[in-house]
PASEBA-1860 file (N, C-alpha, C; in nm, 3 decimals):
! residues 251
1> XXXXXXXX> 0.359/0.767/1.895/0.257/0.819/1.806/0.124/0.753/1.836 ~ 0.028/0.790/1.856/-0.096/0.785/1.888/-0.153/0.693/1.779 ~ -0.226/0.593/1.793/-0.324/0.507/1.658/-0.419/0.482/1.764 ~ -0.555/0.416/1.655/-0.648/0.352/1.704/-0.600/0.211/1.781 ~ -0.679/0.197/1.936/-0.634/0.094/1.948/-0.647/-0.059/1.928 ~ -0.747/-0.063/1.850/-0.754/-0.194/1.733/-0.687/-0.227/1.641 ~ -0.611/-0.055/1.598/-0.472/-0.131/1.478/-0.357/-0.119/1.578 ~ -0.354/-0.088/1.673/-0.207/-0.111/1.784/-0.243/-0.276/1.787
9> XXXXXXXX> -0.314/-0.374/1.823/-0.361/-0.453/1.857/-0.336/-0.556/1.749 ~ -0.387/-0.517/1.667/-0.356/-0.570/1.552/-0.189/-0.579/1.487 ~ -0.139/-0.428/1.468/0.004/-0.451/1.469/0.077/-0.509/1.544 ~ 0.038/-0.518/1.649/0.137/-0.596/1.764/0.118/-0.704/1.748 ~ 0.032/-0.782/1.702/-0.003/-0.925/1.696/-0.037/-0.952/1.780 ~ -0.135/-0.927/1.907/-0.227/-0.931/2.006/-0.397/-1.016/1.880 ~ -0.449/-1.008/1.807/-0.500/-1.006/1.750/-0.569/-0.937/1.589 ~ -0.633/-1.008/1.550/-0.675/-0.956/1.392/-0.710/-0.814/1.410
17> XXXXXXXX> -0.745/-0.720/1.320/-0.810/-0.576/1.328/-0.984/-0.624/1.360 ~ -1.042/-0.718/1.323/-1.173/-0.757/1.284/-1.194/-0.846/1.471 ~ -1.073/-0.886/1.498/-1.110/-0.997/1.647/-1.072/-0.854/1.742 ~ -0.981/-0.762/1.713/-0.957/-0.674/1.807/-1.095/-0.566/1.829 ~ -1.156/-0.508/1.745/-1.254/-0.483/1.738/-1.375/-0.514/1.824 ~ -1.374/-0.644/1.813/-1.450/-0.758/1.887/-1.399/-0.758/2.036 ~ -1.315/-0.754/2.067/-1.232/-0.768/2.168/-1.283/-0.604/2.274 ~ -1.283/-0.501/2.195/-1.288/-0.385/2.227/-1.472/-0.382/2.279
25> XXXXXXXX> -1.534/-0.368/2.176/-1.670/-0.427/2.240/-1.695/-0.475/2.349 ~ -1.606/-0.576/2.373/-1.647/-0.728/2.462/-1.597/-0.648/2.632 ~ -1.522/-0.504/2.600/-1.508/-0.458/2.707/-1.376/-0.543/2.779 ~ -1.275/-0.591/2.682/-1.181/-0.660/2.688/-1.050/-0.632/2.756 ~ -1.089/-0.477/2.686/-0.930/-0.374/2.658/-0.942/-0.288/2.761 ~ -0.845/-0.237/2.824/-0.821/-0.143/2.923/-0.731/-0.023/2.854 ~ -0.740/0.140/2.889/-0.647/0.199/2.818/-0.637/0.294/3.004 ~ -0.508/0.281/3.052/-0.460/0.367/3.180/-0.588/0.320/3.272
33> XXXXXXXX> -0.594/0.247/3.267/-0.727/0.184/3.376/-0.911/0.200/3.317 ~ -0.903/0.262/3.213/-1.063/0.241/3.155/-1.077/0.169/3.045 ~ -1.195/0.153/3.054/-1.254/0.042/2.922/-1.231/0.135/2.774 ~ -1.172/0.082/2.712/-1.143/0.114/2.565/-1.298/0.152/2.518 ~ -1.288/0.215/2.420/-1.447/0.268/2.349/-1.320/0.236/2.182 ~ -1.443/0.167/2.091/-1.418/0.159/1.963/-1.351/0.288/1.915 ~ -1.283/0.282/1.831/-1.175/0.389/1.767/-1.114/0.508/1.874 ~ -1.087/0.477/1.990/-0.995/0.570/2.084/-0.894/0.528/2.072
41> XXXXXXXX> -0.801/0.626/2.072/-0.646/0.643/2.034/-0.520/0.584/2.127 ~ -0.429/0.573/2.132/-0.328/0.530/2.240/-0.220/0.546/2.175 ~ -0.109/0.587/2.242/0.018/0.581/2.162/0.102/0.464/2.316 ~ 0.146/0.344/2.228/0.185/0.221/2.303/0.321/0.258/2.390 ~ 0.380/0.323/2.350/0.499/0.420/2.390/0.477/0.498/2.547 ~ 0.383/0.526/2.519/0.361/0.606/2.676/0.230/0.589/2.751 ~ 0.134/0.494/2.686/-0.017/0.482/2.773/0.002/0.312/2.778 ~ -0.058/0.300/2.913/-0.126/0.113/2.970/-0.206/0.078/2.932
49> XXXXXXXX> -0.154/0.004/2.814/-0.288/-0.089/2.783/-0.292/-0.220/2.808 ~ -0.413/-0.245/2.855/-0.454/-0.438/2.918/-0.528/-0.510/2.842 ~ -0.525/-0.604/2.754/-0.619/-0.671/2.727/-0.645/-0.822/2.811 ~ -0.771/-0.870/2.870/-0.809/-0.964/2.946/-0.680/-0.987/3.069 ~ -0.678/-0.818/3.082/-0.570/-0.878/3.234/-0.445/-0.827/3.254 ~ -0.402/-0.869/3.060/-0.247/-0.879/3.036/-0.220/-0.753/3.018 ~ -0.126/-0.672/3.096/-0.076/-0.574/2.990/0.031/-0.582/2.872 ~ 0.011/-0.496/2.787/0.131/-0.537/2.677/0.234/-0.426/2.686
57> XXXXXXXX> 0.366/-0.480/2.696/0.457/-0.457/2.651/0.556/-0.456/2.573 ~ 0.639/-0.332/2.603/0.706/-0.264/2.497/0.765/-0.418/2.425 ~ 0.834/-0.521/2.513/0.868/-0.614/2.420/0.811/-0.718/2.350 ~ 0.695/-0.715/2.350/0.570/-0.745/2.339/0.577/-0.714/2.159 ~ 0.592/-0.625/2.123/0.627/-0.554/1.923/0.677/-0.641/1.901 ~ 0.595/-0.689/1.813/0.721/-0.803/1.664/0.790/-0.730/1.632 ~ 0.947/-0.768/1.624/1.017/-0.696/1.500/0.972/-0.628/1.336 ~ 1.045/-0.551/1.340/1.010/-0.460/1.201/1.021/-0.534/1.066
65> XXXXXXXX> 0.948/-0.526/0.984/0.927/-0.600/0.880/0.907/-0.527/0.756 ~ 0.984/-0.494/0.627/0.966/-0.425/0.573/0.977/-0.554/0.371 ~ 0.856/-0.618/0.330/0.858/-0.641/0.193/0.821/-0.576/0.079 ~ 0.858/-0.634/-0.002/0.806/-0.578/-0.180/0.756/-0.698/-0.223 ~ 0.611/-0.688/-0.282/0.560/-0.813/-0.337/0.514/-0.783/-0.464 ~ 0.534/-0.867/-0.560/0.453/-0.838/-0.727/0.330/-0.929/-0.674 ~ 0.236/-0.806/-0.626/0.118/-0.874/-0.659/0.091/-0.937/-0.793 ~ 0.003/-1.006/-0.776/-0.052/-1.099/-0.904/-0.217/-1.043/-0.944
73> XXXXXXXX> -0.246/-1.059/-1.080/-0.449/-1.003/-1.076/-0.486/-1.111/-0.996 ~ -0.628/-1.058/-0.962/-0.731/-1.114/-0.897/-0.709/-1.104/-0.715 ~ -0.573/-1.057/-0.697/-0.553/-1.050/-0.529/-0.568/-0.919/-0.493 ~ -0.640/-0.884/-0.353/-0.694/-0.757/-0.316/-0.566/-0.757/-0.243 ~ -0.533/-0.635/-0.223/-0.482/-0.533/-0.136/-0.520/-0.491/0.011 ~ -0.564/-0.622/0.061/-0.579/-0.568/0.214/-0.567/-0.735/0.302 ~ -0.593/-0.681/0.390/-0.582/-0.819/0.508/-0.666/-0.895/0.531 ~ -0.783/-0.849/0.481/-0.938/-0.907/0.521/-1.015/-0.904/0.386
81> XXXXXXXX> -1.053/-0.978/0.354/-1.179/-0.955/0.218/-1.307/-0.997/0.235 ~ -1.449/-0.958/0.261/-1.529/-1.020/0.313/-1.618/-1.075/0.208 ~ -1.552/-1.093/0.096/-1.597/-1.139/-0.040/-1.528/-1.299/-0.040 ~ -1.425/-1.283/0.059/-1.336/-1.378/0.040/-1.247/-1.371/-0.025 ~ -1.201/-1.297/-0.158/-1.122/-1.317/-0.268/-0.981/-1.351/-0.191 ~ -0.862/-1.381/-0.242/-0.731/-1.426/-0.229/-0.703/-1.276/-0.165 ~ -0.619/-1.275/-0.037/-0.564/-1.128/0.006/-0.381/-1.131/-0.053 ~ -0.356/-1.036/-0.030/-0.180/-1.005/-0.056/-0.128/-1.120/0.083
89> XXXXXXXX> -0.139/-1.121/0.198/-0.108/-1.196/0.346/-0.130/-1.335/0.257 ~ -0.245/-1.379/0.190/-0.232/-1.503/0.137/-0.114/-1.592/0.060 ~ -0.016/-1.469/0.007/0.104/-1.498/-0.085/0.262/-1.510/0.039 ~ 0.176/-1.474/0.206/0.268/-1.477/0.278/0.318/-1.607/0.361 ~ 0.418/-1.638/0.370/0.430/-1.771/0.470/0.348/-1.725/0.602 ~ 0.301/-1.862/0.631/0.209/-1.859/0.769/0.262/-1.798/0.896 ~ 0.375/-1.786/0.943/0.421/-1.712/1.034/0.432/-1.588/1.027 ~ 0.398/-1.540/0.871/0.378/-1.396/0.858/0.186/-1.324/0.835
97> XXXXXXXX> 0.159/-1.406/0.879/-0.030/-1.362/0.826/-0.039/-1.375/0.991 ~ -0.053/-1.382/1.124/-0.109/-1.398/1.204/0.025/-1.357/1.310 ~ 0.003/-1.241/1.381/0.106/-1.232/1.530/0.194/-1.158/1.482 ~ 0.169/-1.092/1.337/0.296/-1.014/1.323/0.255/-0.852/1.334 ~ 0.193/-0.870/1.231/0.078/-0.716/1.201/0.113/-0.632/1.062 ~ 0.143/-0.756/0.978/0.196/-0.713/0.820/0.064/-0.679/0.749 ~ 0.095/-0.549/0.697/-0.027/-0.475/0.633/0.027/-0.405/0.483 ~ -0.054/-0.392/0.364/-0.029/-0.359/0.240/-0.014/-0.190/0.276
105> XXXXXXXX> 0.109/-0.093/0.232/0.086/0.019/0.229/0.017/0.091/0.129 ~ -0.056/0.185/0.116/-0.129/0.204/-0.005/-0.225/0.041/-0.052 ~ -0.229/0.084/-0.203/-0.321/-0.043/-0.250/-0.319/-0.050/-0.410 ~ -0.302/-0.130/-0.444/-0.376/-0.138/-0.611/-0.508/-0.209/-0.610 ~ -0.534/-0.193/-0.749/-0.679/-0.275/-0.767/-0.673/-0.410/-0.767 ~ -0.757/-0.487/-0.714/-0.743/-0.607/-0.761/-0.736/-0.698/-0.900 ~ -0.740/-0.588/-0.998/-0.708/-0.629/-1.130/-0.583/-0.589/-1.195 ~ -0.499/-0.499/-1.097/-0.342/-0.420/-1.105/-0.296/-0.545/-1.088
113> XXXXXXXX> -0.166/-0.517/-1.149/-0.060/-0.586/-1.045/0.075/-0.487/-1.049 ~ 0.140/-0.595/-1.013/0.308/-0.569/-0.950/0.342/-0.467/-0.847 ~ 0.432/-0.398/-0.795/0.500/-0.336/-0.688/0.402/-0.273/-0.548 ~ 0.446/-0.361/-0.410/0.305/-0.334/-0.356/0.424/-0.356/-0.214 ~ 0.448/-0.230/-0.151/0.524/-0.231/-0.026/0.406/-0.295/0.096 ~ 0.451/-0.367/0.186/0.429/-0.459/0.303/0.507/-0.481/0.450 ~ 0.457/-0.415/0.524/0.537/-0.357/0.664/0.454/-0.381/0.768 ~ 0.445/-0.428/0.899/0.420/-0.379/1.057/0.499/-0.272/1.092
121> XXXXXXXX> 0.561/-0.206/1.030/0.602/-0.044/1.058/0.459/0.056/1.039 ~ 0.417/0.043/1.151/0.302/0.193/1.132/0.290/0.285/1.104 ~ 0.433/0.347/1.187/0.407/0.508/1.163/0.485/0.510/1.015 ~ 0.554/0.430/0.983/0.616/0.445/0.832/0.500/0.421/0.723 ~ 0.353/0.364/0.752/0.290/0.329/0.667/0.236/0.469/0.672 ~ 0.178/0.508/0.775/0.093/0.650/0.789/0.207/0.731/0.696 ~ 0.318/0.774/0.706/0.387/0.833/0.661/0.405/0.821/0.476 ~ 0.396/0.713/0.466/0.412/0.716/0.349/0.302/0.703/0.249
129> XXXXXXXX> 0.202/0.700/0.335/0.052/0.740/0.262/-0.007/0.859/0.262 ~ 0.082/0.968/0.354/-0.012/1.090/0.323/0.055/1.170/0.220 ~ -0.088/1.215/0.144/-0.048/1.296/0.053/0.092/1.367/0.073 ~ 0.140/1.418/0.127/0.200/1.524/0.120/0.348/1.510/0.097 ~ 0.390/1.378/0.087/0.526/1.291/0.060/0.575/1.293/-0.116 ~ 0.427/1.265/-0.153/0.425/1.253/-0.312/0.565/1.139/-0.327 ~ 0.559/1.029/-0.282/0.664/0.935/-0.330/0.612/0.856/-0.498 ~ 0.715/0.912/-0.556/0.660/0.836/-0.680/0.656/0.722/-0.701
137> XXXXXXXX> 0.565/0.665/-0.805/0.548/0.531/-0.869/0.561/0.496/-1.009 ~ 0.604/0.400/-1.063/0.618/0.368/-1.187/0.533/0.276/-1.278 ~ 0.412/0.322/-1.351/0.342/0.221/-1.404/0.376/0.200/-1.564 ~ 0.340/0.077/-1.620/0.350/-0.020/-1.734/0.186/0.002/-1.821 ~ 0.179/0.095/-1.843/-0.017/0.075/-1.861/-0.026/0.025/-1.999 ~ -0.117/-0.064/-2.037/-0.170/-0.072/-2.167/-0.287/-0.040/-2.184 ~ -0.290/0.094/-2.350/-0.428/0.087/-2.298/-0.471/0.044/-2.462 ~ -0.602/0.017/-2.476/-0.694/0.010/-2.618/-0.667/0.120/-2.711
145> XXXXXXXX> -0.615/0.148/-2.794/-0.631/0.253/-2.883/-0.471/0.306/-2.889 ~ -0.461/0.442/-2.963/-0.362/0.538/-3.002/-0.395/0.655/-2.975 ~ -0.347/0.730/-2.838/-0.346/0.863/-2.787/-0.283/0.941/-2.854 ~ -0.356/1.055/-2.884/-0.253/1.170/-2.954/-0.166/1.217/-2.896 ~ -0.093/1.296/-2.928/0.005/1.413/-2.904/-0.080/1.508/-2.749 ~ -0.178/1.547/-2.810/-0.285/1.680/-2.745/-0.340/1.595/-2.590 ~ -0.379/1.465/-2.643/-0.420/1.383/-2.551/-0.330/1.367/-2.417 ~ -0.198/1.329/-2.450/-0.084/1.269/-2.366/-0.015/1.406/-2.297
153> XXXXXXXX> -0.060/1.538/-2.360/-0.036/1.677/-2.285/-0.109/1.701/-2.176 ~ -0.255/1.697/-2.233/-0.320/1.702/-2.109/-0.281/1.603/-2.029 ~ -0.263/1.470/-1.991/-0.273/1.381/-1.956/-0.132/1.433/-1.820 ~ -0.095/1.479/-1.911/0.070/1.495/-1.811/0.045/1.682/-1.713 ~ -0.054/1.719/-1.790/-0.106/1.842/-1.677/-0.185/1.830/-1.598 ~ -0.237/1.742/-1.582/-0.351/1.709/-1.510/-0.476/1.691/-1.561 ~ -0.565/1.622/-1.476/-0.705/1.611/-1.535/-0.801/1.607/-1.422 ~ -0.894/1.662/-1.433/-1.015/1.664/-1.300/-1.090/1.542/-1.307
161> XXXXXXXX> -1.078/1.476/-1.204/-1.118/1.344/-1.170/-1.175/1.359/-1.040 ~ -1.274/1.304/-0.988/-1.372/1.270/-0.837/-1.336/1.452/-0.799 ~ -1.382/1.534/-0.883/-1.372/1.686/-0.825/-1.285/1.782/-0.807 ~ -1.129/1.692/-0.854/-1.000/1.808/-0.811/-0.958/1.738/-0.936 ~ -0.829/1.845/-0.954/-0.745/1.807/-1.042/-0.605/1.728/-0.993 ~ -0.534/1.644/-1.084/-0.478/1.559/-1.066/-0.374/1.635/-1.070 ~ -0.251/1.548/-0.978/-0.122/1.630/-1.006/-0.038/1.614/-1.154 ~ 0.025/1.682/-1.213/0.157/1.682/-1.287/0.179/1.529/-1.302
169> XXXXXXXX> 0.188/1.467/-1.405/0.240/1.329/-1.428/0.363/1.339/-1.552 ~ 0.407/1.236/-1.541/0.528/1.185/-1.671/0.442/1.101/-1.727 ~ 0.438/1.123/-1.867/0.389/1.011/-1.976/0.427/1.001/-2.081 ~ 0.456/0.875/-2.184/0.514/0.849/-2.271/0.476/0.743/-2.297 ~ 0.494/0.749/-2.439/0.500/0.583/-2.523/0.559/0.504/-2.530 ~ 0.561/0.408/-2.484/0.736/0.325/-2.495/0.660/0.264/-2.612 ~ 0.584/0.180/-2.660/0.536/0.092/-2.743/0.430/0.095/-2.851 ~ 0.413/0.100/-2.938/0.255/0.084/-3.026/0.254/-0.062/-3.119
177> XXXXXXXX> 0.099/-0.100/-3.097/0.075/-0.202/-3.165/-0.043/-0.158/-3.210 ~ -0.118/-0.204/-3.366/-0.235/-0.200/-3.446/-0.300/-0.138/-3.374 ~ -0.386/-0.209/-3.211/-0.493/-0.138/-3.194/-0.445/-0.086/-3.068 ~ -0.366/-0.116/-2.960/-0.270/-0.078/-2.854/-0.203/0.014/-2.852 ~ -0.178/0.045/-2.718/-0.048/0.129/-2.694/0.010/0.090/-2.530 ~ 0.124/0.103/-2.510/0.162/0.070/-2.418/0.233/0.204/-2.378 ~ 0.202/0.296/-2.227/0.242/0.396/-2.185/0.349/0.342/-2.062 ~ 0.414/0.442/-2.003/0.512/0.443/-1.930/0.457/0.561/-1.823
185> XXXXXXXX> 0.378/0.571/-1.684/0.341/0.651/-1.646/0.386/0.679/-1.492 ~ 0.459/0.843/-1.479/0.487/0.850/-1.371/0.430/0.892/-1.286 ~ 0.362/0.868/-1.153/0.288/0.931/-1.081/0.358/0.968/-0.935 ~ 0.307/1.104/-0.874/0.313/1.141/-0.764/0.218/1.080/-0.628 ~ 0.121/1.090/-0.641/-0.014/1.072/-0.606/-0.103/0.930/-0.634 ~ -0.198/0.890/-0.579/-0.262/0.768/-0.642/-0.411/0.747/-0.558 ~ -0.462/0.871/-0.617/-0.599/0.846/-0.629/-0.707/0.718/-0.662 ~ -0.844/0.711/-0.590/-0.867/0.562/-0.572/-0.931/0.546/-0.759
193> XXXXXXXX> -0.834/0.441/-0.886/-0.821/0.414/-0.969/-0.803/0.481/-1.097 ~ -0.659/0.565/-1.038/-0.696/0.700/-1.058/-0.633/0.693/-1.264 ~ -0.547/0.594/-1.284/-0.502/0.568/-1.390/-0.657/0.519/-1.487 ~ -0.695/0.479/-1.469/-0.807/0.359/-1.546/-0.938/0.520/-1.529 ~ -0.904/0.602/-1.447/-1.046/0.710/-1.435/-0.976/0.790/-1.528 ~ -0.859/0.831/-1.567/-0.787/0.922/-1.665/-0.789/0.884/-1.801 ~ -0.766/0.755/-1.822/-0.804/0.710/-1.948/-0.902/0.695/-1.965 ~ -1.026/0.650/-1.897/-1.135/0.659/-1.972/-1.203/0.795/-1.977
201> XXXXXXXX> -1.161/0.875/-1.881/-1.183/1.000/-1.943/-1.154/1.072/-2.116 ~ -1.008/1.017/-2.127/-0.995/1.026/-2.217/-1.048/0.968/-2.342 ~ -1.149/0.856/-2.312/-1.205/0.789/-2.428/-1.108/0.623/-2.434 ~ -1.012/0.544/-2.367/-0.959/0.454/-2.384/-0.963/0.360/-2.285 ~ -0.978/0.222/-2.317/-0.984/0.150/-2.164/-0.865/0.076/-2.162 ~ -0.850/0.087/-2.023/-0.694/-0.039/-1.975/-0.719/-0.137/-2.006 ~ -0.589/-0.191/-2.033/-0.602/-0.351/-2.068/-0.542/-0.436/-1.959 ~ -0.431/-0.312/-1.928/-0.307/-0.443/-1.821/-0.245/-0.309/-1.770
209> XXXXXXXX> -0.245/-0.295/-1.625/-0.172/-0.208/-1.575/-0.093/-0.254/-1.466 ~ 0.078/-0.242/-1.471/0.124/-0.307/-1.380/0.249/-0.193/-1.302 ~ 0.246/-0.199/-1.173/0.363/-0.113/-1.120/0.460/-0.172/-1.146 ~ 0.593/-0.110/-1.156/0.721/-0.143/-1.147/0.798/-0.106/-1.088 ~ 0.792/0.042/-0.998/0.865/0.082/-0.890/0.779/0.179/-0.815 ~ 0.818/0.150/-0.651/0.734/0.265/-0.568/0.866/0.327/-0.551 ~ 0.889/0.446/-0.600/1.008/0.571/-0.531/1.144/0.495/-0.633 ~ 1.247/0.439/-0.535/1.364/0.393/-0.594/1.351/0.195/-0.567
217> XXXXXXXX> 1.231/0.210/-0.490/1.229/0.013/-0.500/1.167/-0.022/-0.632 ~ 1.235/-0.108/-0.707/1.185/-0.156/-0.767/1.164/-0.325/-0.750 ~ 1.099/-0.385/-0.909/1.070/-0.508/-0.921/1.183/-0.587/-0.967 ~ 1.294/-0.519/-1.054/1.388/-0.575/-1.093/1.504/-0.486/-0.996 ~ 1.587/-0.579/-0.987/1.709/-0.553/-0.839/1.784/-0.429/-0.937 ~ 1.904/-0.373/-0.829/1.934/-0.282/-0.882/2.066/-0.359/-0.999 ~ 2.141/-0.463/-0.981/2.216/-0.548/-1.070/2.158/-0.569/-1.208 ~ 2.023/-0.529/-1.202/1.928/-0.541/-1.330/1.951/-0.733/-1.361
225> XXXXXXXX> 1.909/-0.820/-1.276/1.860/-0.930/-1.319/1.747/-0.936/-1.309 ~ 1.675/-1.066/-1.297/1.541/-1.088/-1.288/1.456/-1.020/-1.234 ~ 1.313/-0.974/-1.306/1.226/-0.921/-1.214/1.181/-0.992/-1.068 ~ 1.145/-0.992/-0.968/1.041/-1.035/-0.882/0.927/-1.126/-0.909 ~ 0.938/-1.237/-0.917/0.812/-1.326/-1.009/0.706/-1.289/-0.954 ~ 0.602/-1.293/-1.008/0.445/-1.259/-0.987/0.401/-1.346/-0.909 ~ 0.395/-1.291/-0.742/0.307/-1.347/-0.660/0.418/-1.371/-0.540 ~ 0.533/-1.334/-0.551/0.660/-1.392/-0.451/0.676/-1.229/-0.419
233> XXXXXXXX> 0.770/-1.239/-0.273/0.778/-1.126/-0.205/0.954/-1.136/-0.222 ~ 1.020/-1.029/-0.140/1.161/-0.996/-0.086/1.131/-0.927/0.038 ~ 1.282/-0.935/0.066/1.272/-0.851/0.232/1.324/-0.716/0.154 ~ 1.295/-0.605/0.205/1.406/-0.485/0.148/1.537/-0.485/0.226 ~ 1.612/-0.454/0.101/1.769/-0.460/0.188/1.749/-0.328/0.278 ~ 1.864/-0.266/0.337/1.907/-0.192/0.453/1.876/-0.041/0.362 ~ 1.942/-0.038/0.265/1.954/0.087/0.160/1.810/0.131/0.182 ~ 1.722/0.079/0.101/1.583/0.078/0.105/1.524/0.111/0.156
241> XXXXXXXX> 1.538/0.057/0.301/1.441/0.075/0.420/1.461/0.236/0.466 ~ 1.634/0.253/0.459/1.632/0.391/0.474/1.592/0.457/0.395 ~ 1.570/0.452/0.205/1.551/0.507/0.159/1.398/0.572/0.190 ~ 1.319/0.478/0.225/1.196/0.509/0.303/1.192/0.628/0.383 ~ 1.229/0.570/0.489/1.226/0.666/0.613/1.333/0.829/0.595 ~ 1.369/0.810/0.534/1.449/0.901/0.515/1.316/1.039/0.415 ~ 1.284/0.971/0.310/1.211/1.043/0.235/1.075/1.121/0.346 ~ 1.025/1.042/0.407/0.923/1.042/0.489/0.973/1.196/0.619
249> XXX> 1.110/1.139/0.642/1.166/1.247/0.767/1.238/1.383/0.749 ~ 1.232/1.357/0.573/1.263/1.508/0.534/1.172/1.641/0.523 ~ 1.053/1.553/0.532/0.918/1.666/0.508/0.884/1.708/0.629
END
């Protein structure tokens, strides 16, 4: 499968996305005997690529790596922050932030937390980010106030947000307190903040929104013991991983 070759580079653990980049510039990279140009494609499978000389090979791929991490607030969702803030790779042991090519699939906000899949599987990340999979997710939302009846209808038909309408959701109350409510929300889709743009559409602001399952992974095992502590990862068992790819290879 064809990618840019700064995130081949990067996934392979040849270098960062930000040094590969650099690298590409510097007139570093070779693709079938020419100089790489920023964002040209390669699929590692069937084209020569050289960087400073070396070519890389097929055994050259880190092994496949597939986690679940409860993010924690305040940590971004990507590999790089040029704000600095704490990244998700930061919650990773050091042999996993550098040479591997572990990347967040999808993203929450940096004020979300919990369920946040983590792979150097590429084409499984591409796969499971395009729209067209609709793998569901399970959120915990709290929001300010008491939604009606009329409110939580629309809410579950959709709502026009950044210009389109939203897909079909599951929603419900699991909880009410005085000035609170605590929803249970299922989503297909995950538009950029797209929970926190629905409620305040509606007139209510989040307080605490946390995932609890992407598809059938969840935060608490399937034995139903302990959740996943906030800020610690797992490997996915075997089940899992297929459950992934499987969903992905039926469409």
């Amino acid at each position: 499968m064809e990618q840019r070759v700064q995130k081949i580079l990067s996934q392979w653990g040849i270098a960062s996305r930000r040094k590969a980049e650099e690298m590409i510039l510097e007139g570093r990279v070779r693709l079938n005997g020419s100089i790489v140009e920023l964002g040209q494609k390669a699929d590692p499978d069937r084209d020569l690529l050289v960087v400073d000389g070396n070519p890389i090979e097929s055994s050259d791929r880190p092994q496949s790596i597939y986690l679940l991490l409860n993010k924690p607030e305040g940590v971004v969702s990507t590999c790089f922050d040029p704000q600095n803030r704490p990244t998700v790779l930061d919650l990773l042991p050091p042999e996993f932030r550098e040479g591997q090519g572990i990347h967040p699939v999808g993203r929450l906000d940096a004020d979300s937390t919990g369920a946040l899949l983590l792979t150097n599987d590429g084409e499984l990340t591409v796969n499971l980010t395009h729209p067209r999979y609709h793998l569901s997710k399970i959120y915990q939302v709290w929001i300010k106030g008491i939604p009606s009846q009329q409110v939580l209808q629309m809410w579950r038909s959709g709502v026009i947000i950044l210009d389109k309408k939203t897909l079909p959701a599951q929603v419900k109350i699991v909880k009410k307190k005085k000035y609170r409510t605590l929803l249970e929300i299922v989503m297909t889709e995950g538009k950029n903040r797209q929970i926190r743009r629905i409620a305040k559409h509606f007139g209510f602001e989040v307080l605490k929104l946390h995932r609890t399952a992407i598809g059938k992974i969840k935060l608490q095992p399937f034995n139903h013991g302990p959740n996943l502590p906030s800020g610690q990862y797992r490997f996915l068992n075997d089940s899992e991983i297929a459950y992934l790819k499987n969903r992905v290879s039926k469409k």
